[in-house]
N, C-alpha and C positions, 0 to 999 in steps of 0.2 A: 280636457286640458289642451293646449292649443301652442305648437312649439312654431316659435318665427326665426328665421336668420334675415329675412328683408328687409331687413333694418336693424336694429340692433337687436343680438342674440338674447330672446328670452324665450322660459316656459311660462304661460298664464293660465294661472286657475280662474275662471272669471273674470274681474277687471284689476286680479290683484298679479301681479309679476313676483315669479319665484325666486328667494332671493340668493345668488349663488354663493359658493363657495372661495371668491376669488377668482383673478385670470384664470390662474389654470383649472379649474374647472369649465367657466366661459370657454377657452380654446378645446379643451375636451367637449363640449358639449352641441359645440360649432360645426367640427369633426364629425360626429356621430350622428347630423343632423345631415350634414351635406352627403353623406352615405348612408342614409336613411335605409330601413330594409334591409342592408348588407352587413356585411361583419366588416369591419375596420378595426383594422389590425393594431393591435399592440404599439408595435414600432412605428406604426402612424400615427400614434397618438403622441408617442413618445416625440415624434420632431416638430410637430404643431405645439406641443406645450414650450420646448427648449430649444428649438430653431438646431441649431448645428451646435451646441453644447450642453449635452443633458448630464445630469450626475449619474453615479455609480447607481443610485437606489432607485434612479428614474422608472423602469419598470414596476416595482413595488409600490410606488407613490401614483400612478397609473390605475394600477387594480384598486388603490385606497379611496381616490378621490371618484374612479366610475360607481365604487357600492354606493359610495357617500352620495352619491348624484342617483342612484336609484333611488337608495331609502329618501331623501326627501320627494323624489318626484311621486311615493308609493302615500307618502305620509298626505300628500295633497291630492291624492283619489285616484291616481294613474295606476291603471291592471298591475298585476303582477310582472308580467310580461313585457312589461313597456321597456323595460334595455335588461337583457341577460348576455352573460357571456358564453360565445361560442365560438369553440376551437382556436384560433390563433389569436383574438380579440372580445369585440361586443356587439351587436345587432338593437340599433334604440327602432324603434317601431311605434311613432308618432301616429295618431287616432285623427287628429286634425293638425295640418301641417299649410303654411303660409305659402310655400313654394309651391309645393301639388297643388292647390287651391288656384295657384296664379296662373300654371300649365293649366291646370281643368277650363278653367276661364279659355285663357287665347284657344285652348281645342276646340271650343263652341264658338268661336269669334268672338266674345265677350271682353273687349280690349278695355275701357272702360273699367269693368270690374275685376279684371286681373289687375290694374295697373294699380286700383286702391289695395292692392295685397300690401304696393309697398310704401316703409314707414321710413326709409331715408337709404342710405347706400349697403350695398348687403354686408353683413358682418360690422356694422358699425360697430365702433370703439373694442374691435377683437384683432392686436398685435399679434401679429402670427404670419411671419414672413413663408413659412408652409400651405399656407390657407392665403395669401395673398393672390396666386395665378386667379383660383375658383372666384373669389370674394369678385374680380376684374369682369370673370368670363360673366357671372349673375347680372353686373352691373349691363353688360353689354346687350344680354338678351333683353334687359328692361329697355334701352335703349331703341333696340330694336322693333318691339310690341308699342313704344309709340311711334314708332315711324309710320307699323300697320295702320295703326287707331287711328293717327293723323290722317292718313292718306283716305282712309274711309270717309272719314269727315267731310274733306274737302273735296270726294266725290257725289257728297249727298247735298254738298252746298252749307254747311254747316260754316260757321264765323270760328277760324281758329288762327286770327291771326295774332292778336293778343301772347297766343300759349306760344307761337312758335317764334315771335320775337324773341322771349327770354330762352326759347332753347336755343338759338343762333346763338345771343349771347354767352349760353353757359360752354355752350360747342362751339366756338369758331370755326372750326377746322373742317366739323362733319356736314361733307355736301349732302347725303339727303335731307337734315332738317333746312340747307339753306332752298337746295330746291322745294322741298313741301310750304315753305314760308313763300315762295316767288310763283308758286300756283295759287296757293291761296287770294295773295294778293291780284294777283290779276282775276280772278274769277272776281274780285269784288272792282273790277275795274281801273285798277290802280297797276297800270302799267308799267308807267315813271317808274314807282315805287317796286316792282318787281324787276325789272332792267339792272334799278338801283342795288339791291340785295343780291343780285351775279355780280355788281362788280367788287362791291367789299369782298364779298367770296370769293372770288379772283386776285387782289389786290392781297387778301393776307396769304393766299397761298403759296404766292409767287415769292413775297419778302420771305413767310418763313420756313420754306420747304421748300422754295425753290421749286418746285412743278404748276402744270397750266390746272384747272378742273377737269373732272374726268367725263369722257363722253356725254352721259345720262347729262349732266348737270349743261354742258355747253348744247346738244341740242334742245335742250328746255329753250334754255336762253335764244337760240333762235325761232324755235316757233313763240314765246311771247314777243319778238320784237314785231314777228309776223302777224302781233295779234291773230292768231289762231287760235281756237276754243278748248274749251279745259282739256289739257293734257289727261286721256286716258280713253277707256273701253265703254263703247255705247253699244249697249243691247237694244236693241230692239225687232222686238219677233211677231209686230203689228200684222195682219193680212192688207189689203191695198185699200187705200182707202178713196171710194169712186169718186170722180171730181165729181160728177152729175148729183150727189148727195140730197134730195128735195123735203123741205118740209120738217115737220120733227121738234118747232121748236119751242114747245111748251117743256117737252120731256128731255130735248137738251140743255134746257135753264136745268131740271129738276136732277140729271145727270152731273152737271157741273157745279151744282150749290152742295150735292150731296159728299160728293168725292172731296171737295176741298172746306169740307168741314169733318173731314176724318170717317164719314161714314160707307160703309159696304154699300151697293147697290146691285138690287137683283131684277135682271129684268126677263118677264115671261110673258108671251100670247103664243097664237095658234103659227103650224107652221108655216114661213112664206110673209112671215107681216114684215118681217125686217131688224129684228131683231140683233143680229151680227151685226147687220151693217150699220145701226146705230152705235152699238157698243164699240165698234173699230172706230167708226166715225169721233166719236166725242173722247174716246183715247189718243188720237194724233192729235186732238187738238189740245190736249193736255200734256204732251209727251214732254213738254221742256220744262215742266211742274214735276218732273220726277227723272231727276238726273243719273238716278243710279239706273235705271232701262224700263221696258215698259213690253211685259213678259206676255205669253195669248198661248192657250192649248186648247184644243178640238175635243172635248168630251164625249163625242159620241154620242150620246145619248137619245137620240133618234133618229141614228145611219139606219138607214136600210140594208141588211141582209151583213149588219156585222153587230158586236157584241158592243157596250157600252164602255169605254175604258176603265179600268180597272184603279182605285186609288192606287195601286203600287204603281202600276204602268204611268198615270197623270203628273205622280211626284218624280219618277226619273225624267218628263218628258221638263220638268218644271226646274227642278236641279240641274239638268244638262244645260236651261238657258243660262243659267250662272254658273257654269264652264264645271259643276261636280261630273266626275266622270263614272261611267253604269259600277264597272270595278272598285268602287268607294262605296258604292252604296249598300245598306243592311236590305237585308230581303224581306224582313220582318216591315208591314205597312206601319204601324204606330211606330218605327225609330225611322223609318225613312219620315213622317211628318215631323216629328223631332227636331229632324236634321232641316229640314226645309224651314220649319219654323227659326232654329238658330239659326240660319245662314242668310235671312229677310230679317231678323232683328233688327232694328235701327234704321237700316237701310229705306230709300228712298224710291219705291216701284210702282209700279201700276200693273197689275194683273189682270187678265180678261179671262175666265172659265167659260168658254164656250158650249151652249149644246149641252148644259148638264141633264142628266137623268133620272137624281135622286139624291135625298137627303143625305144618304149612306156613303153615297159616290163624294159627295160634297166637303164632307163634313173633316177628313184627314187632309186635305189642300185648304185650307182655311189657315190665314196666316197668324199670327199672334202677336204681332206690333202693329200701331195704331199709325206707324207711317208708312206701312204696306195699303196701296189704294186700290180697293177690288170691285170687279164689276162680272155677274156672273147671270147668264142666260140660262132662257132652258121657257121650254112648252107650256112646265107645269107650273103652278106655284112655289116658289124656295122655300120650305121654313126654316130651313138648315142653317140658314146666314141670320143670327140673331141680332137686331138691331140695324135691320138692313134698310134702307128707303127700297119700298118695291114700287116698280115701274110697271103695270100692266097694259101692252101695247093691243090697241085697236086697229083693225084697216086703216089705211090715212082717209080724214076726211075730202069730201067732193074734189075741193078745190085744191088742194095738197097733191091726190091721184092725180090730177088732169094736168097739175104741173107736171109731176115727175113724168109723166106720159109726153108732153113736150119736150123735155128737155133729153130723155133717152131715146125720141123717134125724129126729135128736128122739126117737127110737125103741131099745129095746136090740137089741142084733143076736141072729139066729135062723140064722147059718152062710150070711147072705147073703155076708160080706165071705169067708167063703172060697170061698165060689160064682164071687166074683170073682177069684179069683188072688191075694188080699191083695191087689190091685195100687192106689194110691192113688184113680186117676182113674177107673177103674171102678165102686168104691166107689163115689166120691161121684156119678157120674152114675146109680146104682143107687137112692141116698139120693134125689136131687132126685124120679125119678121117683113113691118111693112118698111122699111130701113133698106131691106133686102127687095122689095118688090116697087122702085119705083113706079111703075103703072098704077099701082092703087092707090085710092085717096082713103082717106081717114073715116069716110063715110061706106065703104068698099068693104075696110078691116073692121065696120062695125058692123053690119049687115052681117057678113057670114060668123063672127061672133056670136050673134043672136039668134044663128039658125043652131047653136049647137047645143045639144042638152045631155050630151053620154059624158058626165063631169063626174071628177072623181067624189066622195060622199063628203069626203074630212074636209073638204074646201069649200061647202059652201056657206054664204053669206048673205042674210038677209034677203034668204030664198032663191037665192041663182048663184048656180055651180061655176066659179071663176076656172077650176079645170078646162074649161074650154079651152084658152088659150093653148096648153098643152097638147089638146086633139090636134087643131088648128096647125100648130107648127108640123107636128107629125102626117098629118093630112097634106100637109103642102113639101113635103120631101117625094122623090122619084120613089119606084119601088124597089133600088138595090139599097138606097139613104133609110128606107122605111125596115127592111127587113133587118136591115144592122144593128138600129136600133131596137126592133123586136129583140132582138139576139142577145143584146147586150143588157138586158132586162132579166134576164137568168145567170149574168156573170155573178158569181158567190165572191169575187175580190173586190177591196175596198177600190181599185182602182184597175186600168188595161193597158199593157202596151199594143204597138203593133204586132207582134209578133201572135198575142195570146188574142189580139181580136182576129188578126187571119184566120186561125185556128180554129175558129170560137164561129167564122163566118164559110170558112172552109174556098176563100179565093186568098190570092197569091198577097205577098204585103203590100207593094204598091198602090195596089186597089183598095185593100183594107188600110190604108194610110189616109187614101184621096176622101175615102167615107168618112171616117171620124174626122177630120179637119172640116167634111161638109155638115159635118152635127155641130162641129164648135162655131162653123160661123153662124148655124140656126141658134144659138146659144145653149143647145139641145145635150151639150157637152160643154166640162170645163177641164181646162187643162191645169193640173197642181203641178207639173214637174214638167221638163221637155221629154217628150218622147211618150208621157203618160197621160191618161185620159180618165174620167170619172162621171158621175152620174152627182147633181144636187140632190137631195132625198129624195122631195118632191116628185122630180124628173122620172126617176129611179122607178118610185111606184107606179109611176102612169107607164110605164115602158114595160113593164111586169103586167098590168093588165091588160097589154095588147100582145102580150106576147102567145102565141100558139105551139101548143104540147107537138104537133106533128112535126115540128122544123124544130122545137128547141130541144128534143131527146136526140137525134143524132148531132146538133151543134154542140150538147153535150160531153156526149162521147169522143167528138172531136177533139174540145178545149180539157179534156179530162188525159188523153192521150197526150197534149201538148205537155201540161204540166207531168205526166210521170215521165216522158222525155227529159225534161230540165235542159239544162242550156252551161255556160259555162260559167267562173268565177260573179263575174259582175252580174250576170243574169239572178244567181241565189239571190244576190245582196239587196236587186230592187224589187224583186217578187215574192222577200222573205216573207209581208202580210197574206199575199195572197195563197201564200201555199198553206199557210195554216187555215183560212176559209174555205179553200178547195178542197184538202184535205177535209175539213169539219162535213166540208157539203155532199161528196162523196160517201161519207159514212152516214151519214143520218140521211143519202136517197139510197142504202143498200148497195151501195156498189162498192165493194166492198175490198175486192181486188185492187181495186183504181188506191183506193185508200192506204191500203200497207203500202202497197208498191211505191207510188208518192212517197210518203212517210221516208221509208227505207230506204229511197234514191237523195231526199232531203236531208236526212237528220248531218250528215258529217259536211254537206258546206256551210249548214247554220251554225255548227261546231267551229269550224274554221275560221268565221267571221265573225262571232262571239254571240252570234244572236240567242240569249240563253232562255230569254223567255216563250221565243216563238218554237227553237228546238226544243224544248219541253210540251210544249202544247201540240205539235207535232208527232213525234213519238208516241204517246199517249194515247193519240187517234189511231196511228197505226196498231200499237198493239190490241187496240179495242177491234178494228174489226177484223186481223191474225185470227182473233181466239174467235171470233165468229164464225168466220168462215171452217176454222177447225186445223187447219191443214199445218203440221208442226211444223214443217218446213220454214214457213211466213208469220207462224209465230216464234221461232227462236231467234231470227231475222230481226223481227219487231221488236225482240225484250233486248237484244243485244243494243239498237236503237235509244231505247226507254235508259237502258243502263248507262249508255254512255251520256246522255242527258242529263241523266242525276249524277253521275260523275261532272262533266263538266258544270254544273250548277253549284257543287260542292253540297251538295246531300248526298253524302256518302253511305249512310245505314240508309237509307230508303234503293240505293243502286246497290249495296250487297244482297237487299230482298229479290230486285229482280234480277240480279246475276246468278244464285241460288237455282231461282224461278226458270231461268233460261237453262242453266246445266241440269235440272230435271226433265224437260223437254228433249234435249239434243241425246239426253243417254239413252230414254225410251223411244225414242227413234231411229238407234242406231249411227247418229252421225257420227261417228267419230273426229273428223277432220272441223267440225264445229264447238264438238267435246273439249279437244286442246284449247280453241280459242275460248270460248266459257271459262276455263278453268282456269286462262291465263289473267284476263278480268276479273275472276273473282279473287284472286291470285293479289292479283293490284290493290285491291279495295282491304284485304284483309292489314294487306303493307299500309295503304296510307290510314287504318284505324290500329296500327301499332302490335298487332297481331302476327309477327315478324315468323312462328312458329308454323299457323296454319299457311300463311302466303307462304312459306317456303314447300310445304305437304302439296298447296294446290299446284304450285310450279313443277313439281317432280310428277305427280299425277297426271297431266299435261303432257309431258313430254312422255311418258311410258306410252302415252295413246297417237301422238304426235306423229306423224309420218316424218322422220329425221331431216327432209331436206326441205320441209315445206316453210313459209315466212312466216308460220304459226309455231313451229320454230323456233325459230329466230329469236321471237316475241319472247316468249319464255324464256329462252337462256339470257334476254338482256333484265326482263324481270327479274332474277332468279340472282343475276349479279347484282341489282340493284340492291336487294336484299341481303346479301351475303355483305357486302362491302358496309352495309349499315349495321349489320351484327359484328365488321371486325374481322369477318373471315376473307381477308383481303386476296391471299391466293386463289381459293376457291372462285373470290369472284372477278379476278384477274382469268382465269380460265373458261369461264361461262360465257365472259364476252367475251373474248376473242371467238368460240365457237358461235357468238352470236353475230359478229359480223362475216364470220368464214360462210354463213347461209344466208345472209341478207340477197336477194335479188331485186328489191323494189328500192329506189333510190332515194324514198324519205325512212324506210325502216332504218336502212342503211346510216343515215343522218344520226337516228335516233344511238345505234348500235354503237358507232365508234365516239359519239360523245361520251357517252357511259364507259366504253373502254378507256379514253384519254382520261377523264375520272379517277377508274381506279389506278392507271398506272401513276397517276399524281399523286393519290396517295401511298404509293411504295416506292416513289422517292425519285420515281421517272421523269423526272419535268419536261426535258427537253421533249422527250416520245410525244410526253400526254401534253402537252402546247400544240406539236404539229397535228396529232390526230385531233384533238377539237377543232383547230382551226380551221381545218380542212371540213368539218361539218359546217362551220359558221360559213363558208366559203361555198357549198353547194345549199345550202337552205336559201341564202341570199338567189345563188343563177336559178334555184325554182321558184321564186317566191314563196316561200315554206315558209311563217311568220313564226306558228309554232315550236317548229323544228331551229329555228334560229333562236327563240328567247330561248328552248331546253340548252340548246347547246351554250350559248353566253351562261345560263348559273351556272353549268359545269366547268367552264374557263373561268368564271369566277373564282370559283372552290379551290381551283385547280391554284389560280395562281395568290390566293389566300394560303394555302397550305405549301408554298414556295416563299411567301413572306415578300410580296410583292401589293400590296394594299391600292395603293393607288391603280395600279392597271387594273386589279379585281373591283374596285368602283367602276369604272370607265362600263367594264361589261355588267357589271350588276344593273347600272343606271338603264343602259341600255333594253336590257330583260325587260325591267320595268318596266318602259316606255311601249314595248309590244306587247306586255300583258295586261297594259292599262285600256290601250286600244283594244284585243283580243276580246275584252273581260274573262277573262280567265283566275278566279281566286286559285287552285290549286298550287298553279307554281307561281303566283303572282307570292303566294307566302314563303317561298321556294326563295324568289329572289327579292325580296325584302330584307331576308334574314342573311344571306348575302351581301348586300348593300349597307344594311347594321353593321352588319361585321367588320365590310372595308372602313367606313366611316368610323367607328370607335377606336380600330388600329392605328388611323392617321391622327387622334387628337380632335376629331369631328364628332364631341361628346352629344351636342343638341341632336342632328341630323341622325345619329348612329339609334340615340336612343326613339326618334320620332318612327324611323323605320322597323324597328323590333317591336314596336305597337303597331302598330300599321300589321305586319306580321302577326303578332298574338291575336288580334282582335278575327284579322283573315281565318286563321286556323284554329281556333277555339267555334268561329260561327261555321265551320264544317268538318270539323272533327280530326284534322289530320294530327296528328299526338307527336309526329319525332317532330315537324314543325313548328309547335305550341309548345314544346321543351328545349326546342334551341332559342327562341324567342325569352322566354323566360332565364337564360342562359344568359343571353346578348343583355338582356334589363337587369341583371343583377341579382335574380332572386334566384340566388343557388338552392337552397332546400327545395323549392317547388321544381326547378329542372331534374334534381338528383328523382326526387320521388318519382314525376312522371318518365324518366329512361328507368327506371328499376322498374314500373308496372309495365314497360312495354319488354321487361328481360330485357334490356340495355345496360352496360356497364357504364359508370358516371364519366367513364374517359370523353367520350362526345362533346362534355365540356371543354374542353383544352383543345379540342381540333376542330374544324370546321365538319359540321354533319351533314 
C-alpha cells in the first residue's frame, strides 16, 4: 500500500485509491503522515481537524475516525501495525511513502525521479489552516530540488529553456529560476535574450517590492553582458598535454569515433609506447564535449617499488574530483562505488583510468551512465570494461618515430628513433640528451646508440634493446649525477624531497638540490610537485639495475635514519606515502627497529591530519615488526599506535581487541606508568561502545596504578568525568574534572581538560563559568594550531550553549566543528557534532537541515559503533522507541532525550 501527501492526500492499494472517510478523516490522515514514525498526539489531531474551534466530543471523534482509518486501511492488506495507538496519540508507519521516496531520490542526486514523486501541490484539496505552515514548507523544498535538477542540467548542456520559461512565469518573483532561465539561455547563445530576462526580473522587483535583485542574480547579469562562459565549476584534473604530441592518428580517429558514440575505450601495449600520453592527448581535445569536467587517476599499476592502488583508495581519489569529501565516504568498497556511480549519473564527464593493473582493480571505478565517457590504460589486456573499443598500441611506425624524434630534439632524425625501438620515451630521453650536447650531430647520438647492448630485457623490440637510451643518459652524467642516481634507485617512496635525497646521498641539501635538478634537465627525473622529485617506472628500473649493494646499504641506513627523525607539521603531510613505503620496506629488509620506531614517531601526525588510511597501514607495520623483534617495550608502543588507528578510523571493536592486547603486554612487563594509559584507552573505547559500566571499572583501575601527578592522570580523570556526566552523575563528574585540569601540564591535554570541565559546569546550570572556561580552550587550540582540540572544544560550546537555550550561537559552533572534522576526517566526533548542529537547527524551525544532519550522524555512528551517538541521532529524527531502547541497553535513563547528550 503506498501513502502520498505530494499531491493530494491518498492511500493506494494498487491503482485503486482508498476511499476516505470524509475531511476529517483526510486532515487526520494528512497529520499522521506528515509525522510519519512518530506519535502525533491527540490534540494535534484535534486542531488540524477543527482549526481553533473543535467540539466538546472532539477527542472522542479523534480515537473514532483513527480506528475507522485503520480497520479500512487493515481491510485493504496493510500489517496490523500500520497505525496503533501510543501513549499520548498514534504512530501511522507507512511501508511505501511518496515523501521518503522523494528524500531517498534527491540523497542519491536523482532530481529527476524525486521530482515525479510529485502529483500537484502537497496536501492538495486538505483545508486545514494547522497543516497549512508544513503543506508551504513541502511545497518549498520541491521548489528547491528543481532549482538543483535544473542547474545540473544546464551544466551538462542540457536544453531547459522551455521548462524554465514557465517556471519564471509561474514564479515571478523567484530569482533563482530567473537566473537558471538567463544561463541557460546564454549557454545556447542568446544573449539578447538573457540580458533580457534580468531586466523583467528587475523591473517587477522594483514595482512590486520595491528592492533591486540580489547579489548572485546581479553578478550573473554582469558576467552575461561580459559574455563570459557558463557560470560555474570546471573540473579538470587532465595531466599536461605535450604541445610536441606526434603521430597517433589512426588510433586518435578510433579514440574519438569510440568516446562520442557512447562507448568505453581501453587502451594497452608494452611499457614506454605512449600510452598516457595518448589517452591525455585525445581528452583535451575532447574536453569542451564534456562540460561537467574531465576527471584522470594514476592506478598504479605498474609503479615500481609501490603497490597498485586500491579500489577504495581510486574512488575517494575519483569522489574528491567532484569536491565528495574522505569524511562522507563509506569505508565499505561496493557503497563507495555506489556512491561514485550515483554522483556520475546523468552527468557529463570524461574519465581517464590511468595505469590500471587488473580486472579486480577495474571493475568497482566503472561508471554506470552511458554519459560518463571512459578511457582506461594499462600494460595488459582490459576485459574488465565490457563492450569496450580496445586500442592495442604498437611502437610508432618508422616514420611517425623519426618525426617525433625531430620534433623533441629540433633536429631531423639519422635512425636514432629506430635505434630506439620506435619506442616513445626513449626517443625523447635520446632527444633531450643531444638537446643538451650541442656538439654532437644526429649521426654522433647514433653511433654510440648502436655501441650499446646492456638494454634492459622487457624493452626490447624486434630484436634490439631500446634501453640503450637509458644507459646512454646515465653514461653521460658526471660521477656525483651518476651516483645519485644509483642511490635513488633503492628509494622505497613513491616520490623525494630534498631533504630525504640528501639524506639518502649523505651531502648537504644544496648539493643534493643541484643533483636532482641535474637529472630533471637529463629528463632522468620528473618533478610532480615543487620541491619533489620522482622516477617514471621505466627510469626507476634501470636505476635499480645499476645500483650497487656496497653504497646503497649504508645510503640506506642513512635515509632510514632520516625518516625515523621526521621533521615538523608540513613535513608528515607531504611524505605521508612515503612513510608507509619506508616503513613497509624497512620491515620486509629486517630492520626491524627502523620500522616501529618510524611507525611510532608517525602514527599521531597522520592522526592529526586525518590521513586514516596511510595511519592504519602504518601502525600495522609497526606492530608487525614490535612483535618481532620481541622487546614489550616496542611492542606496547606499537599496539598503543594500531589502537589509536582503529580508533581514529572508527572501528572501534577491532581497537578494543588491541587495547586489551596492549594492557596484556604492559602488565607482564611491569609498566605500570603505561598500565594507566592502556587502561585509560581501553577505558574510552568501552565508553564510545556504550559500555558506560566497564569504562568507568577501567578508569578507576587506572588511576589506583596511575602515579597521581602524572598527564596519564590527568587523562583518566577527564575520561572518567566524561562518563560520569553521561550517566547523570553530574557532581561526581564536576569533581573529576576540575582534578583533571588541576594535573594537566601539557597545554593541549590542558585544552581537552577544561572543555569537558566547561561541559559539565553547563550542565549544572553554570553558564556563565562554563562559556569562559570553553572559550578559553577554543582560544588556545586556535594560538597552537590544535585543529582537533578546537573542533572537541566548539561541540562542547555547542552543548553548552544548547543547554542555555541559545540555538543559534550553538549552530555558529556546531557548523564550525564540522567544517574541521570534515577536513580532519575524523567520524568519531564528526557524529559528536552533527548531532549538535541537528539539534541547533531543529530548535530554530531549520526542520530540512536539522533532520539531514541527524542522518548524516546516524549513518556516521551506526558505521562505527558509537551507541550514545546513534541514540541521540535517532532522538533528533523522531524515532523515540528505538532511542528509548538503545539508552536503556547502554544502562542510560530515557532523560538524554530531553537534554542535549
Amino acid at each position: 500500500m503506498e501513502f502520498r501527501i505530494l499531491g493530494p492526500v491518498q492511500c493506494r492499494s494498487g491503482s485503486r485509491a482508498l476511499k476516505l472517510a470524509g475531511s476529517r478523516q483526510e486532515r487526520i490522515l494528512a497529520a499522521l503522515l506528515l509525522g510519519a514514525d512518530r506519535v502525533v498526539s491527540v490534540s494535534r489531531l484535534v486542531d488540524v481537524v477543527w482549526d481553533e474551534d473543535p467540539p466538546a466530543t472532539a477527542t472522542r471523534q479523534i480515537r473514532n475516525l483513527t480506528t475507522a482509518l485503520k480497520r479500512a486501511l487493515v481491510a485493504e492488506g496493510a500489517a496490523d501495525d500500520v497505525l496503533t495507538a501510543e501513549g499520548p496519540g498514534f504512530v501511522l508507519r507507512p511501508r511505501v511513502f511518496d515523501l521518503r521516496t522523494f528524500e531517498e531520490h534527491v540523497s542519491r542526486g536523482e532530481f529527476r525521479e524525486a521530482l515525479a514523486c510529485w502529483r500537484g501541490p502537497a496536501l492538495s484539496g486538505v483545508d486545514s489552516t494547522a497543516l497549512r505552515g508544513e503543506a508551504e514548507e513541502l511545497d518549498e523544498r520541491r521548489l528547491s530540488i528543481v532549482e538543483r535538477c535544473l542547474d545540473e542540467e544546464i551544466s551538462a548542456g542540457e536544453d531547459t529553456v522551455a521548462e524554465l520559461t514557465a517556471l519564471v512565469a509561474e514564479h515571478p518573483l523567484r530569482e533563482p529560476f530567473a537566473g537558471l532561465l538567463m544561463r541557460a539561455l546564454h549557454q545556447q547563445g542568446r544573449q539578447a535574450d538573457a540580458l533580457n530576462v534580468y531586466r523583467q526580473a528587475r523591473t517587477r522587483l522594483v514595482e512590486e517590492l520595491g528592492i533591486e535583485p540580489g547579489p548572485k542574480l546581479r553578478e550573473l547579469y554582469e558576467r552575461i553582458l561580459r559574455d563570459e562562459p557558463e557560470y560555474g565549476k570546471t573540473r579538470c584534473f587532465l595531466p599536461y598535454d605535450v604541445p610536441d604530441f606526434t603521430g597517433r592518428e589512426a588510433e586518435i580517429g578510433r579514440l574519438l569515433d569510440a568516446l562520442r558514440l557512447g562507448r568505453p575505450v581501453a587502451v594497452d601495449g608494452m611499457a614506454g609506447v605512449g600510452k598516457t600520453a595518448l589517452a591525455v592527448h585525445v581528452a583535451h581535445r575532447l574536453a569542451a564535449d564534456f562540460p561537467d569536467g574531465q576527471l584522470f587517476v594514476d592506478l598504479h599499476g605498474h609503479s615500481p617499488a609501490r603497490e597498485p592502488l586500491s579500489p577504495e583508495a581510486a574512488l575517494e581519489a575519483l569522489l574528491g574530483q567532484l569536491d565528495v569529501p574522505a569524511s562522507r565516504l563509506p569505508r565499505d568498497v561496493d557503497r563507495r562505488a555506489e556512491l561514485w556511480r550515483a554522483r556520475t549519473a546523468g552527468r557529463s564527464l570524461l574519465v581517464v583510468l590511468d595505469n590500471a593493473a587488473s580486472a579486480e582493480q577495474l571493475q568497482p571505478l566503472l561508471p554506470g551512465s552511458a554519459t560518463v565517457a571512459l578511457v582506461v590504460t594499462g600494460r595488459r589486456r582490459l576485459a574488465a570494461v565490457d563492450g569496450a573499443a580496445s586500442i592495442s598500441l604498437e611502437v610508432l611506425p618508422g616514420e611517425q618515430a623519426g618525426a617525433l624524434f625531430a620534433a623533441a630534439s629540433g633536429r631531423p632524425d639519422a635512425g636514432v628513433a629506430a635505434l630506439c625501438g620506435n619506442l616513445p620515451l626513449a626517443i625523447r630521453i635520446a632527444a633531450a640528451r643531444l638537446q643538451n650536447r650541442p656538439q654532437w650531430t644526429v649521426s654522433t647520438l647514433a653511433e654510440r646508440l648502436g655501441s650499446e647492448h646492456d638494454r634492459l630485457a622487457e624493452l626490447k623490440v624486434a630484436g634490439r634493446d631500446v634501453a640503450a637510451a637509458f644507459a646512454l643518459s646515465y653514461r653521460e652524467l658526471d660521477s656525483a649525477q651518476q651516483r645519485m642516481f644509483r642511490l635513488l634507485g633503492r628509494n622505497p617512496g613513491t616520490d623525494i624531497g630534498v631533504p630525504a635525497a640528501a639524506a639518502l646521498a649523505g651531502v648537504g641539501e644544496p648539493e643534493a638540490e643541484r643533483l636532482l635538478e641535474d637529472l630533471l634537465d637529463a629528463h632522468l627525473l620528473r618533478q610532480p610537485a615543487l620541491g619533489r622529485y620522482a622516477f617514471h617506472d621505466l627510469i626507476a628500473e634501470h636505476a635499480r639495475s645499476v645500483a650497487r649493494d656496497e653504497e646503497s646499504g649504508p645510503a640506506m641506513t642513512r635515509l632510514l635514519d632520516h625518516y625515523r627523525d621526521g621533521g615538523g607539521p608540513g613535513w608528515y603531510r607531504g611524505e605521508r606515502a612515503n612513510l608507509v613505503a619506508v616503513t613497509r620496506h624497512a620491515f620486509e629488509a629486517g630492520l626491524d627497529e627502523y620500522a616501529w620506531r618510524i611507525a611510532e614517531d608517525t602514527t599521531e601526525h597522520l592522526r592529526e591530519n586525518g590521513y586514516l588510511d596511510e595511519l592504519l597501514a602504518v601502525a600495522r607495520t609497526g606492530v608487525a615488526a614490535a612483535r618481532r623483534i620481541g622487546d614489550p617495550h616496542a611492542i606496547q608502543l606499537s599496539l598503543a599506535g594500531l589502537t589509536l588507528a582503529f580508533w581514529e578510523n572508527g572501528r572501534l571493536t577491532e581497537g578494543m581487541d588491541c587495547a586489551m592486547e596492549r594492557l596484556d603486554v604492559v602488565r607482564r612487563s611491569g609498566d605500570r606508568a603505561a598500565e594507566a594509559i592502556a587502561l585509560s584507552r581501553a577505558g574510552a573505547l568501552h565508553s564510545m561502545l556504550g559500555r558506560y559500566a566497564e569504562a568507568i571499572r577501567f578508569y578507576r583501575d587506572g588511576l589506583a596504578v596511575a602515579d597521581g601527578g602524572t598527564d596519564a592522570a590527568a587523562t583518566l580523570w577527564t575520561n572518567l568525568s566524561n562518563t560520569q556526566e553521561v550517566l547523570g552523575d553530574l557532581d561526581d563528574a564536576l569533581e573529576s574534572a576540575r582534578r583533571s585540569v588541576a594535573l594537566r601540564e601539557d597545554d593541549r591535554g590542558m585544552i581537552l581538560s577544561s572543555a569537558q570541565l566547561g561541559l559539565v559546569l553547563a550542565r549544572l546550570g553554570h553558564f556563565e563559568e562554563a562559556f569562559e572556561t570553553i572559550e578559553r580552550s577554543i582560544a588556545a587550540s586556535r594560538d597552537f594550531g590544535y585543529l582537533f582540540g578546537e573542533a572537541w572544544s566548539r561541540i562542547d560550546l555547542a552543548d553548552a550553549l544548547l543547554l542555555a537555550h541559545r540555538p543559534g550561537d550553538a549552530r555558529e559552533q556546531a557548523e564550525r566543528a564540522c567544517a574541521i572534522l570534515t577536513r580532519l576526517n575524523h567520524p568519531l566526533l564528526l557524529s559528536m557534532a552533527a548531532n549538535s548542529l541537528g539539534t541547533a537547527c531543529l530548535a530554530l524551525g531549520e526542520t530540512t537541515a536539522g533532520l539531514d544532519r541527524h542522518r548524516l550522524a546516524l549513518e556516521t555512528a551506526r558505521r562505527i559503533g558509537y551507541r550514545l551517538q546513534e541514540a541521540r541521532a535517532l532522538a533528533g529524527l523522531g524515532q523515540t522507541r528505538a532511542a528509548r531502547d538503545h539508552y536503556a541497553a547502554m544502562g542510560l535513563s530515557p532523560e538524554p532525550l530531553q537534554v542535549v547528550t
